[in-house]
N, C-alpha and C positions, 0 to 999 in steps of 0.2 A: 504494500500500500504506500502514496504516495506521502508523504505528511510535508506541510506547511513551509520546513526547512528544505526541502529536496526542491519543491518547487519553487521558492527563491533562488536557488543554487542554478536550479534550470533556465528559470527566467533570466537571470543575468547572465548566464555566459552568453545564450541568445543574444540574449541584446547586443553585450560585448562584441560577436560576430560580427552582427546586423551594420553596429556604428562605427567597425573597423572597417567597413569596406564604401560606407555613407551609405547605406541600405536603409529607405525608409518602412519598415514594414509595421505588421502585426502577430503580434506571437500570444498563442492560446494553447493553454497546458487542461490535459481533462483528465480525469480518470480512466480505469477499466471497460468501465460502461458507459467512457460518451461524454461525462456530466463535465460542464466547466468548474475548472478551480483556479485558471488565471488568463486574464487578458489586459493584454497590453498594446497600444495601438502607440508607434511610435511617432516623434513628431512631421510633419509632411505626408507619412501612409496615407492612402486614398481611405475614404470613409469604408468602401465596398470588401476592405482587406477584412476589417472588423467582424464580417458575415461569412467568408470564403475560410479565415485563417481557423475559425471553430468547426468548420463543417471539417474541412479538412482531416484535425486530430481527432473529433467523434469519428470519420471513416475508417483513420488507422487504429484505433481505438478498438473497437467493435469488432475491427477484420485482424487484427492483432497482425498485419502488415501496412507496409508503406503504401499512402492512397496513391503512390506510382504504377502502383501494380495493377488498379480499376482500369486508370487511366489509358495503361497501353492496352490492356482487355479490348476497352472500345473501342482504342484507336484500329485494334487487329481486325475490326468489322463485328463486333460479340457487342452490339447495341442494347440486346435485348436485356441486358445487364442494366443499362439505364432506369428499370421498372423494380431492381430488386429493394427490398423495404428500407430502410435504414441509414440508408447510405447516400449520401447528399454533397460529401467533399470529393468529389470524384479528379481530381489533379495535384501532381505531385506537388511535395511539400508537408502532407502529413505524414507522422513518422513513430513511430510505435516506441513504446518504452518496457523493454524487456529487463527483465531482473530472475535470473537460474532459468530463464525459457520462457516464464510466464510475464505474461503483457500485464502492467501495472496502470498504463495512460499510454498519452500520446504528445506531440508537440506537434501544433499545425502551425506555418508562417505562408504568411499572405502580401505581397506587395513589390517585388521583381519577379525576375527570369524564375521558372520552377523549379530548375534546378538550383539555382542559390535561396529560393524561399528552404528547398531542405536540408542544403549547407547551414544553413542558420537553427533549423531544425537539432540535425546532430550534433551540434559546437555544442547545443544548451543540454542536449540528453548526455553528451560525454562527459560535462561537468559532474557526473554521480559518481 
C-alpha cells in the first residue's frame, strides 16, 4: 500500500524530472484500484493534462500495466478495445507501480510528447 510519505517521495522526483527538462505537465499518483491520492498540475500544463494525467494512472492502475500497452492494442487495429469498461486513459504515460510483482498505484503524467509524459512517470516511481 501506498502511504502518504511514498507519495510525496513520488511526486517530487516527478516533478524534479518534469522541471529539469522545462516540462510543463500534470502528475496524478492513484492507488490499486484507480482512486486519486495526488495531483499536481504544474505551472503553464494545459488545463486538459489535469483530466488525461488521472485517466491515464487509473488505466495503469487497474491493468496493472503501462496504458502504453492499450494504446499500441489500438493502434495495431484491436479498436474494439475502445468499449472495454474501465478504462479511459488509453495513451502512454500511465505507469504502474509494482512492489514484489504486485501493482500498489500508478503515476499518470499529462502534458508533452508521451513518451516523456512517462519518462517523468518513472523518475517519480524510481524515487521508492
Amino acid at each position: 500500500m501506498l502511504g502518504l510519505d511514498d507519495i510525496k517521495r513520488v511526486a517530487a522526483a516527478a516533478e524534479a524530472e518534469a522541471l529539469s527538462h522545462g516540462w510543463a505537465v500534470t502528475i496524478a499518483i492513484v492507488d490499486d484500484g484507480g482512486h486519486l491520492l495526488w495531483l499536481q498540475r504544474l505551472d503553464g500544463a494545459a488545463p486538459i493534462s489535469a483530466h488525461i494525467a488521472p485517466a491515464k494512472a487509473h488505466t495503469a492502475a487497474l491493468g496493472q500495466r503501462e496504458s502504453k500497452v492499450y494504446e499500441d492494442m489500438i493502434n495495431q487495429g484491436r479498436n474494439a478495445f475502445l468499449s472495454a469498461p474501465e478504462v479511459r486513459g488509453l495513451l502512454e504515460g500511465g505507469v504502474p507501480i509494482l512492489v514484489q510483482g504486485q501493482c500498489v498505484g500508478a503515476v499518470g503524467v499529462s502534458g508533452v510528447k508521451a513518451s516523456e509524459d512517462a519518462q517523468v512517470a518513472k523518475a517519480g516511481i524510481a524515487a521508492l
